[in-house]
N, C-alpha and C positions, 0 to 999 in steps of 0.2 A: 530549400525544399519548396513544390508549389503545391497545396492542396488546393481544392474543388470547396469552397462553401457556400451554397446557394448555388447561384448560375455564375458568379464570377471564382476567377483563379484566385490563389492570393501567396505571395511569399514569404514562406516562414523562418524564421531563423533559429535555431535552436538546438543544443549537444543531440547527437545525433540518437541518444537514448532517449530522451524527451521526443523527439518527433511522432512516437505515434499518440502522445495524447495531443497533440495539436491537429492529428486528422477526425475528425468526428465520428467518421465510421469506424475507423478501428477503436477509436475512445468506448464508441458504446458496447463494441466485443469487446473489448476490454472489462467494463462496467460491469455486462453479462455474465462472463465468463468467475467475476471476483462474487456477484451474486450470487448464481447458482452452486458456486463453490461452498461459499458461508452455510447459504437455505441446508444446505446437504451435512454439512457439518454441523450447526448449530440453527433446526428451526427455531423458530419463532421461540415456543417453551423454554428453552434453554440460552437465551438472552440475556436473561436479567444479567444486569449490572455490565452488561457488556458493551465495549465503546472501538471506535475505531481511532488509531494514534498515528499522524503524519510528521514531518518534522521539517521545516524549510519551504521552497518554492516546490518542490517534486511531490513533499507531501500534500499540499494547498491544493494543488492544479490535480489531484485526484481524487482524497480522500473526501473531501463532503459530497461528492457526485453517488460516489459505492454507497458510505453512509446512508444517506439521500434514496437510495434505489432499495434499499434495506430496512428504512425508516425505524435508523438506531442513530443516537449521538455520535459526536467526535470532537475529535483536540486537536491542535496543531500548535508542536512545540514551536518556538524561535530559536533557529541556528545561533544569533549573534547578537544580543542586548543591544550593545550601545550604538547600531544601526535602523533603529526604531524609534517609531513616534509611540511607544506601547511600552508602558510601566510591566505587563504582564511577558513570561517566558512563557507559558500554557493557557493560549486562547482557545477557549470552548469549552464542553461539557467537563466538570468536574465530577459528577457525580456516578463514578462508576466502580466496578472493585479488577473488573477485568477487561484486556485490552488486544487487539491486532494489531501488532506495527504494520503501515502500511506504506512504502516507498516503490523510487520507481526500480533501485537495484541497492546492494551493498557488496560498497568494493573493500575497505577497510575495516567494517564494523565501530566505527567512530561515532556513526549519524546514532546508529542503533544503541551503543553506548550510553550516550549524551540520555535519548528517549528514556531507554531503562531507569537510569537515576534520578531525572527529575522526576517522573510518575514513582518517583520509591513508594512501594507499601500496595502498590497497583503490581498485578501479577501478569506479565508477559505471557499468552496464552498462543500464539501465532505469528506469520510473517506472511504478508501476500505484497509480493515483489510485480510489476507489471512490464517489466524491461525483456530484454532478450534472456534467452537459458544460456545464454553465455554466460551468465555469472552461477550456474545451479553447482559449481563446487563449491562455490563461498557460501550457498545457503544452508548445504550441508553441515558445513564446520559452524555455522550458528546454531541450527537445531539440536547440532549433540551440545553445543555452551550451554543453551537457556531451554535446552528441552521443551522445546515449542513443535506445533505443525512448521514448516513453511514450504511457500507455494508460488509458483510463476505462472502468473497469469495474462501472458502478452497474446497479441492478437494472432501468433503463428503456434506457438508450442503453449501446453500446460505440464510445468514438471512440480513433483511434489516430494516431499522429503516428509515422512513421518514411519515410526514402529523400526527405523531404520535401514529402509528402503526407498530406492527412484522408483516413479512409476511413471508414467507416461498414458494422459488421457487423450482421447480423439477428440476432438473437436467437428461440430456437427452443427 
């Protein structure tokens, strides 16, 4: 893939769901879109204790940017211990009671597994997915497991799963 950063080209490599956080402009609809999402669901008052959770490479390359935009904490689990210079499985913010998993899709619910159990005792309160709505049947089938929001927030479509209904926002 070649994106445009500054005035030169550049080529990027990357699973083909990961490419749109490697474009900047769509990274920052992206950003936007998970922001205004949050703002609207949980302002500012209704924060407390509340963190944003990524898991892997997909989680890293997104979630402190949202975080960041939100100016709220976050974690970022390790997929794999014994591929690390890091004694820690959960680097960042400990101190919170509630949480957003935040990834770029879930195709098996494995990653989101994994997430859930080492935060035990931390309450899964959301999912903001940022990949294509090609995956919004598998988010479905999480929101009825863990009785959460969840939400696709890619730079083409926003689909949401909550009360037990799709909805489908414009984008503007």
């Amino acid at each position: 893939m070649i994106i445009k950063i500054g005035n030169a080209e550049h080529n990027i490599e990357s699973a083909s769901y990961l490419s749109d956080i490697f474009d900047y402009k769509k990274k920052k609809l992206i950003v936007a879109n998970g922001r205004k999402y949050i703002n609207e669901k949980f302002p500012p008052r209704k924060r407390k204790d509340l963190a944003l959770a990524g898991i892997g490479l997909s989680g890293a390359l997104f979630t402190p940017a949202l975080a960041e935009s939100l100016n709220i904490p976050f974690t970022i689990i390790r997929k794999n211990r014994e591929r690390s210079h890091s004694y820690y499985i959960n680097e960042g913010c400990q101190s919170f009671q509630r949480y957003i998993f935040v990834d770029d899709l879930i195709d098996s619910g494995r990653s989101l597994e994994r997430v859930v159990k080492k935060l035990k005792g931390k309450t899964l309160i959301g999912i903001i997915l940022y990949a294509s709505s090609f995956y919004a049947h598998i988010i479905y089938k999480i929101h009825k497991k863990y009785n959460c929001f969840a939400k696709i927030i890619g730079p083409e479509d926003m689909y949401e799963y909550g009360d037990n209904r799709l909805n489908r926002d414009e984008l503007g």
